[in-house]
C-alpha positions in Angstrom: -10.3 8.0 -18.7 -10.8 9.2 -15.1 -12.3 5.9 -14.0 -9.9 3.9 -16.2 -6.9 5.6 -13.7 -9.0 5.7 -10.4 -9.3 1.5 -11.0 -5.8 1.3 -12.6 -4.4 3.2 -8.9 -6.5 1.2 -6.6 -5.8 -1.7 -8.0 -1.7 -0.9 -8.4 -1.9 0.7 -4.7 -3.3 -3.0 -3.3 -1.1 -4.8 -6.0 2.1 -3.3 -4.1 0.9 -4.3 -0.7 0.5 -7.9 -2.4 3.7 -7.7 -4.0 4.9 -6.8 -0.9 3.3 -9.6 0.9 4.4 -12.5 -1.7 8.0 -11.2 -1.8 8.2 -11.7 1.8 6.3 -15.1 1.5 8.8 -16.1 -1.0 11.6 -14.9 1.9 10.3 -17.3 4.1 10.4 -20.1 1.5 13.8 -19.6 0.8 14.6 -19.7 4.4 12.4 -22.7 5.5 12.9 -24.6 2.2 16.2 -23.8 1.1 17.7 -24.1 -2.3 16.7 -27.7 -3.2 13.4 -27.7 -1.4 13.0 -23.9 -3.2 13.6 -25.6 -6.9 11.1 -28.2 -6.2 8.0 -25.8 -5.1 9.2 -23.6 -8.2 9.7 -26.8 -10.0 5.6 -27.8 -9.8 4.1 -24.5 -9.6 3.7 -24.4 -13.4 2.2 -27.5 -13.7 -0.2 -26.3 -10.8 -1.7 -23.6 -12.5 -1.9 -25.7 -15.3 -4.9 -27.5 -13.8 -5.9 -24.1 -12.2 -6.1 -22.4 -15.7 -8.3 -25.6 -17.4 -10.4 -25.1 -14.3 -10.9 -21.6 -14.7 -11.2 -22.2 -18.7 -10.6 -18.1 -18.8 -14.2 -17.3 -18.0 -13.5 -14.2 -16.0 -11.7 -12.2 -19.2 -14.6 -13.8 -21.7 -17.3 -12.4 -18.7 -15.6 -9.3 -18.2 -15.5 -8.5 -21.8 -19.2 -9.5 -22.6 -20.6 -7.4 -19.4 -18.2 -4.9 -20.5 -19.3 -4.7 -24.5 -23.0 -5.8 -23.6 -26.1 -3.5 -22.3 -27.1 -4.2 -18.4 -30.3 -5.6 -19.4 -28.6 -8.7 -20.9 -26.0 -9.5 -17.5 -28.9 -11.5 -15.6 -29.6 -13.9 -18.6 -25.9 -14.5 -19.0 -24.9 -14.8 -16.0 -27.7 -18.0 -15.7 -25.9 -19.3 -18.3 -22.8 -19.2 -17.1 -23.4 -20.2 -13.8 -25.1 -23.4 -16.3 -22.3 -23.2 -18.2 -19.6 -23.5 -15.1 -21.9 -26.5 -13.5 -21.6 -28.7 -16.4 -17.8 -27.8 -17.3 -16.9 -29.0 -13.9 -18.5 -31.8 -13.7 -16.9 -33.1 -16.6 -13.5 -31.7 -15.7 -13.4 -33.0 -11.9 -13.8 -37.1 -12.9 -11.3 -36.4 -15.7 -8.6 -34.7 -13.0 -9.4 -37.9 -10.9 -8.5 -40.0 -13.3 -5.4 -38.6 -14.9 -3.8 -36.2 -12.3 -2.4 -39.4 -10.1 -1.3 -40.8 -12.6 1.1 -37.2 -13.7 4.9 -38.4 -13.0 5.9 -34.9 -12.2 4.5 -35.2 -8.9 6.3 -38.6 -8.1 8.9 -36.8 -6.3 6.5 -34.7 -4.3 3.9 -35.8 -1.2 1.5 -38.1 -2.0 -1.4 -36.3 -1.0 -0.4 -33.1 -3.4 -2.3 -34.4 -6.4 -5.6 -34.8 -4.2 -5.4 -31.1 -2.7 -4.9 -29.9 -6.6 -8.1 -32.0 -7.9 -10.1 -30.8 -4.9 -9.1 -26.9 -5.7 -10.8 -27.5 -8.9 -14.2 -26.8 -8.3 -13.1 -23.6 -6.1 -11.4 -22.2 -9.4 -14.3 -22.9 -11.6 -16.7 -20.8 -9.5 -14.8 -18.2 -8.3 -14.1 -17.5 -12.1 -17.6 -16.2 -12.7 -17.1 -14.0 -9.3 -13.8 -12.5 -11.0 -15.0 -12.1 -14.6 -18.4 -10.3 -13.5 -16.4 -7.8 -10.8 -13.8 -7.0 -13.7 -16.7 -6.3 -16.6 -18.5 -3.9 -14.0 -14.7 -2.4 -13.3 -15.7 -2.9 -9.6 -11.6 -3.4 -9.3 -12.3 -2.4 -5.2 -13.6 -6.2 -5.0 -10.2 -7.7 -7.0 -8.4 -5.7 -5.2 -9.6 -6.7 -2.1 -9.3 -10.2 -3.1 -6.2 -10.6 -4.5 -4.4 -8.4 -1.2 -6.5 -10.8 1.1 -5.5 -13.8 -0.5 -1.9 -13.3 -0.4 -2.0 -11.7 3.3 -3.7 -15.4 4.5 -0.9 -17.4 2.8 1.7 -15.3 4.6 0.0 -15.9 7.9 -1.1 -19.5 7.5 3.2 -19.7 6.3 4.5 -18.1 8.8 2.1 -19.9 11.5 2.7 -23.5 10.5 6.9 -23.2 10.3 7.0 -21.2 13.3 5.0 -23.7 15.4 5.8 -27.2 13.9 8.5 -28.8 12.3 8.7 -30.5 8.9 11.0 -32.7 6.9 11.7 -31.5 3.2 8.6 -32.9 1.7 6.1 -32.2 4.2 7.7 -28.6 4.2 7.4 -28.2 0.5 3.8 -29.9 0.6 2.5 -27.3 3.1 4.0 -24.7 1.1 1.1 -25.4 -1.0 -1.2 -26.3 0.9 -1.3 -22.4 2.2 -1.8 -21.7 -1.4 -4.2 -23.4 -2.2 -5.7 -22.8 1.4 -5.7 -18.5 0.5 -7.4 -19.2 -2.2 -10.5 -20.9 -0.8 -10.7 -18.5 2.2 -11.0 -15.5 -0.1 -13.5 -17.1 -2.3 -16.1 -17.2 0.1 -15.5 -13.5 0.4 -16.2 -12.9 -3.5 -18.7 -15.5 -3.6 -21.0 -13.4 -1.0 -20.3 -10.0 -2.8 -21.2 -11.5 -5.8 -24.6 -13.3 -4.3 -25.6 -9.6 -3.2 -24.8 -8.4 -6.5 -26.5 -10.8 -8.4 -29.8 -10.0 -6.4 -29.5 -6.7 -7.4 -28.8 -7.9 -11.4 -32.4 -10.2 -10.7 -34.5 -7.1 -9.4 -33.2 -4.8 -12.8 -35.0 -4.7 -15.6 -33.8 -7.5 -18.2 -34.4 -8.8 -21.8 -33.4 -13.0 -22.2 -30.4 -14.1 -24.4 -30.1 -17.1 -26.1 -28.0 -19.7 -24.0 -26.2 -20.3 -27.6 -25.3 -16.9 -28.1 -24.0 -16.1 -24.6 -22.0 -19.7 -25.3 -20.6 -18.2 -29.0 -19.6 -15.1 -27.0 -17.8 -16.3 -24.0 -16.1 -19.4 -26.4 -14.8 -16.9 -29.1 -12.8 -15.4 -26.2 -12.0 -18.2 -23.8 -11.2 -20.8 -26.3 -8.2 -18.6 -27.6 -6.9 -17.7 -24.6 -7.4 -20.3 -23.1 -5.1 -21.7 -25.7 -2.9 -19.4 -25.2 -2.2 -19.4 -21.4 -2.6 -23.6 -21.6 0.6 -22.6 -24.1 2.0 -20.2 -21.6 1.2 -22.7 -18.8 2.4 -25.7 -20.5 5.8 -24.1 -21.8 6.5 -22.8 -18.3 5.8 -26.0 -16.9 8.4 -27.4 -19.5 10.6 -24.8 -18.7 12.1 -25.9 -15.4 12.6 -29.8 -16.8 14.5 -27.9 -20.4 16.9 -25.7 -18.3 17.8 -28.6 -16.2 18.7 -30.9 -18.9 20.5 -28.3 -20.8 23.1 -27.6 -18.0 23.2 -31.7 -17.4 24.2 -32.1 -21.1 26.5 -28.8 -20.2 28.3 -31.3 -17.2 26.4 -29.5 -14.6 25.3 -32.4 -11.9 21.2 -32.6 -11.4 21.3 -30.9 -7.7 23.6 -27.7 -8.7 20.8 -27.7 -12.0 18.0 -27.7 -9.3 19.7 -25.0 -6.9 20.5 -22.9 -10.2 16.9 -23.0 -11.3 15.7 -22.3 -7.6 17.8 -19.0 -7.7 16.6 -17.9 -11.5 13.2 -18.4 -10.4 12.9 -17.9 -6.9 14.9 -14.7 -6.4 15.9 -13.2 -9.7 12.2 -13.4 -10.9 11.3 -12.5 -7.9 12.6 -9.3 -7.6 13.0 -8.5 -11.6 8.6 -9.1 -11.7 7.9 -6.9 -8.8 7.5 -4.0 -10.3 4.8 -5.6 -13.1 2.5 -5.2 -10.1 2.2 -2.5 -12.2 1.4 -3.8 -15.3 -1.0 -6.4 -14.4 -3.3 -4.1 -12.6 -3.2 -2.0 -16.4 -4.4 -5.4 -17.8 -6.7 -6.2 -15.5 -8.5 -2.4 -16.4 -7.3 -2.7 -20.0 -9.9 -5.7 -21.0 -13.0 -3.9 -20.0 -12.1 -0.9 -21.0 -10.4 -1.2 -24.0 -13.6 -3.8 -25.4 -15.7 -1.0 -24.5 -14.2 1.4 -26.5 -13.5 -1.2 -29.8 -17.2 -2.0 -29.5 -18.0 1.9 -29.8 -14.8 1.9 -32.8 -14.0 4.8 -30.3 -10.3 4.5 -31.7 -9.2 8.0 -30.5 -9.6 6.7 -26.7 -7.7 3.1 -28.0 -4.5 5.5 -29.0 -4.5 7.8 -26.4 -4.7 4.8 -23.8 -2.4 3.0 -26.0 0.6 6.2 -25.2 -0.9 6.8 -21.5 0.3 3.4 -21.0 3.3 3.3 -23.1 4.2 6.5 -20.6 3.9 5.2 -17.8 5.3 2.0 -18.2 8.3 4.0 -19.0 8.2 6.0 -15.9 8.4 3.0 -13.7 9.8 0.5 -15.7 13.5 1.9 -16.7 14.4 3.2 -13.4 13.3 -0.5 -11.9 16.0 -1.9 -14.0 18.5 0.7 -13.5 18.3 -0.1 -9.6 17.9 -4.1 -10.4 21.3 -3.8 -12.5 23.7 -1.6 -10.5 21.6 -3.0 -6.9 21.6 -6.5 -7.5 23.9 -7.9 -5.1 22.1 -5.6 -2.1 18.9 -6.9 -3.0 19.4 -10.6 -3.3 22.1 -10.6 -0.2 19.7 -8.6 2.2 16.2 -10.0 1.0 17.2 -13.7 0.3 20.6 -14.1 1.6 22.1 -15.2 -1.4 24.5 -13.6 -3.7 24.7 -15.8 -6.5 21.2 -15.1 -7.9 22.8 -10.9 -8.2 24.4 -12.0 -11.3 21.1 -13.2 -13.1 19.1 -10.6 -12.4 21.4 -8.3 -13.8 21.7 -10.0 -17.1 17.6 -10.3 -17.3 17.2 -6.7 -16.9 15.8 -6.5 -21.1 13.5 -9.7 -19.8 11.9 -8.1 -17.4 11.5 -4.6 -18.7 9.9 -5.8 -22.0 7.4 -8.2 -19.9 6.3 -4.8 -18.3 4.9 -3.4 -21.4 4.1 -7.2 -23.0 1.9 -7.7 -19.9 -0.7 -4.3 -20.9 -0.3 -5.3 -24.6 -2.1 -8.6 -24.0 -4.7 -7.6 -22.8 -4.9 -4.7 -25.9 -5.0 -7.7 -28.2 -7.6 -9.8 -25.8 -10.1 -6.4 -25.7 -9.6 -5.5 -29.7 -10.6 -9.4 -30.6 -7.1 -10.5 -31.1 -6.5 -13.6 -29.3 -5.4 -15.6 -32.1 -2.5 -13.4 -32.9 -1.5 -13.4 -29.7 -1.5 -17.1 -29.5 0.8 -17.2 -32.5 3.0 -14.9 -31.2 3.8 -16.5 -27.5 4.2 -19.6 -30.1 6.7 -18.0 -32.2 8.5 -16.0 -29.2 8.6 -19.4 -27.3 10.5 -21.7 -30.0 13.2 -19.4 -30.6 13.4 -18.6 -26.7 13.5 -22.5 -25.6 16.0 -23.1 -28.9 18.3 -20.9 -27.9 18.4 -22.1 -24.5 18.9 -25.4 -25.3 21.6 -24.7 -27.4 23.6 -22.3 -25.6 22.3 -23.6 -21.9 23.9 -27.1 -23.5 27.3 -25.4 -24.0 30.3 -25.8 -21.2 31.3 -21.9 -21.9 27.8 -20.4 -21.6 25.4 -22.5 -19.7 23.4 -20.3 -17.1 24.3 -17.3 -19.5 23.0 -19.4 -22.7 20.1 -19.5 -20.7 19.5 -16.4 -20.2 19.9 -15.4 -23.2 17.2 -17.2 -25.0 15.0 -15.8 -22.3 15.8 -12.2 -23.1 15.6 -13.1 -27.0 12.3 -14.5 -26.7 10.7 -11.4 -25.0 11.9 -9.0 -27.4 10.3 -11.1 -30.3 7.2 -11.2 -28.1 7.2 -7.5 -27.6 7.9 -6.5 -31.4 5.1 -9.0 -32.7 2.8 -7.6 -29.8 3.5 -4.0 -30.8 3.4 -4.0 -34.4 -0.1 -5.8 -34.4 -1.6 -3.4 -32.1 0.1 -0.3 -33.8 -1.6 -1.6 -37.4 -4.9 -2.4 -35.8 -6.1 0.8 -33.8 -4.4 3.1 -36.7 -1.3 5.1 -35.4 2.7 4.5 -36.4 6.1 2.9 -34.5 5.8 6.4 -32.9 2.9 6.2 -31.5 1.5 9.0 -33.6 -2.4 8.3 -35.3 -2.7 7.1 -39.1 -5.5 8.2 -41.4 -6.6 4.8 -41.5 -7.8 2.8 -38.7 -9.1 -1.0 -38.9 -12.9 -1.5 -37.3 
């Protein structure tokens, strides 16, 4: 448990510098981009990490739960494989992305060389997968924390570089925007990449027995085809999600720029500022996956309920105060930080969004480490037709629009949270409380 919080802390202490770091990035969007040119970069981002989730095809969860559930005389053979595994995947993928990413119509509206950039961060992702994966199953979370502080400290400079010392029209300006992206990323690669060279010397010189390239395949597929499906469904929807709000609020009368500027405020600002506390969160699921397959693998189910409350807790702690200020501050914070006063009123209506996302966020990766990434497909499915119906509907309707919007988004996280909750709560043995059951499923 100690080393579960040590990681947990590090990785939450150098998750609030990042946080930190992007919400100021995202200040100097909104000043350099504006509204429109802030709805277009928010606009494309999801279809971006589209191509960046195929790329990474979830290898670093599948890796970090095999190194986490396997002995340390089986990591040299599988990581051979992998690195096999990784070689072969991209070369398959890259000709594909050349092929069909020009031909996307999404980026039509955007600069013409944005589509090249993406296909040639492909092969960075794939790699720097097996970098993440490995430092996450050996809960080295100094490494990712280092890497994902770094990485967002580069984009803020290269940002804050390039507008200060050049001018750009709108489309060059929103181009760059993710060009020092995608630029972070590769910079901080070549960090992990060396740690993890040194590392795998070490691996080589251990004593080792040889796995089967077929079983190390059946062990990482069972885990990243799943949820792999599942964030290509996360990605995919959220990619959707911008083009569904838009024509809701059209059909509502609302003209196609004020859609774009509304959308650039939801997801600019109010997210924003509602999602930076789940700095939080995310560092619990980066610890959660190791730790929590480690324990299933043992059926050490007392550990799975205590971490299961610790987290609960916690999550508490931070996550209803956040939302008390967000509510009864919102017009401060989106005035002083992003000089804008008509996002106040969505963040304030969001607040159940974003405070059920903070324990959603730890729950997935419960589900991932206890082998359930099926269910937790099905229930982002689920979650996501009601949300995006419910939009529609109400987002289509002169008297609610925005508000219609907003409230298929809250309606869809508490589905997501219940179904979420109730799995985990039957499958590790304790009740709605919290409190452990006689029987426990291995």
């Amino acid at each position: 448990m100690n080393k579960f919080f040590k990681g947990t802390l590090l990785l939450a202490v150098a998750a609030f510098a990042g946080e930190i770091i992007e919400f100021i990035v995202n200040m100097v969007l909104a000043r350099e981009l504006g509204e429109r040119g802030l709805g277009l970069y928010m606009s494309i981002l999801p279809t971006i990490f589209l191509i960046v989730l195929l790329a990474s095809f979830e290898l670093p969860i599948a890796i970090s739960k095999f190194i986490a559930e396997k002995d340390k005389k089986y990591h040299y053979s599988m990581l051979n494989h992998v690195i096999k595994l990784t070689v072969l995947f991209t070369v398959i993928l890259l000709p594909l992305a050349i092929m069909i990413i020009p031909f996307i119509s999404v980026f039509d509206q955007y600069h013409p060389y944005l589509r090249w950039v993406v296909i040639a961060f492909i092969p960075i992702v794939s790699f720097s997968s097996i970098t993440r994966g490995f430092f996450m199953g050996k809960q080295q979370m100094g490494k990712i924390a280092t890497y994902n502080l770094v990485r967002k400290l580069v984009q803020l400079l290269l940002l804050v570089f390039l507008y200060q010392f050049f001018q750009f029209d709108m489309e060059t300006a929103v181009f760059i925007a993710f060009c020092t992206f995608i630029g972070s990323e590769i910079i901080v690669f070549f960090y992990l990449l060396h740690m993890f060279i040194l590392q795998f010397q070490q691996v080589k010189r251990a004593p080792s027995e040889r796995i089967s390239g077929s079983s190390v395949r059946k062990s990482l597929l069972a885990v990243s085809v799943p949820t792999t499906a599942l964030r290509v469904f996360h990605a995919l929807t959220h990619a959707i999600e911008p083009f569904l709000i838009k024509a809701a609020l059209l059909r509502a009368g609302v003209s196609g720029v004020v859609a774009t500027e509304h959308f650039g405020m939801l997801a600019g600002i109010a997210m924003t500022i509602g999602f930076f506390p789940a700095f939080i969160a995310h560092s619990f699921l980066i610890m959660l996956i190791p730790t929590v397959s480690e324990a299933y693998a043992e059926k050490n189910h007392e550990k799975l309920q205590s971490l299961l409350q610790q987290v609960f807790i916690i999550t508490c702690l931070y996550g209803i105060p956040a939302v008390i200020l967000f509510y009864f501050f919102a017009e401060p914070l989106t005035l002083n930080f992003f000089h804008s006063t008509d996002a106040a009123i969505y963040l304030q209506l969001l607040w159940p969004f974003f405070l059920l996302h903070y324990f959603i966020i730890p729950m997935q990766a419960f589900l991932i480490g206890l082998g359930l990434m099926k269910e937790a497909f099905y229930h982002f499915v689920w979650s996501t037709i009601v949300s995006f119906s419910v939009m529609y509907v109400l987002g289509s309707m002169h008297s609610f629009q925005m508000d219609g919007i907003i409230i298929g988004m809250n309606a869809g996280a508490l589905i997501l949270f219940l179904m979420h909750y109730l799995t985990i709560c039957k499958k590790i043995g304790v009740n709605l409380l919290l409190s452990p059951e006689k029987n426990f499923q291995s």
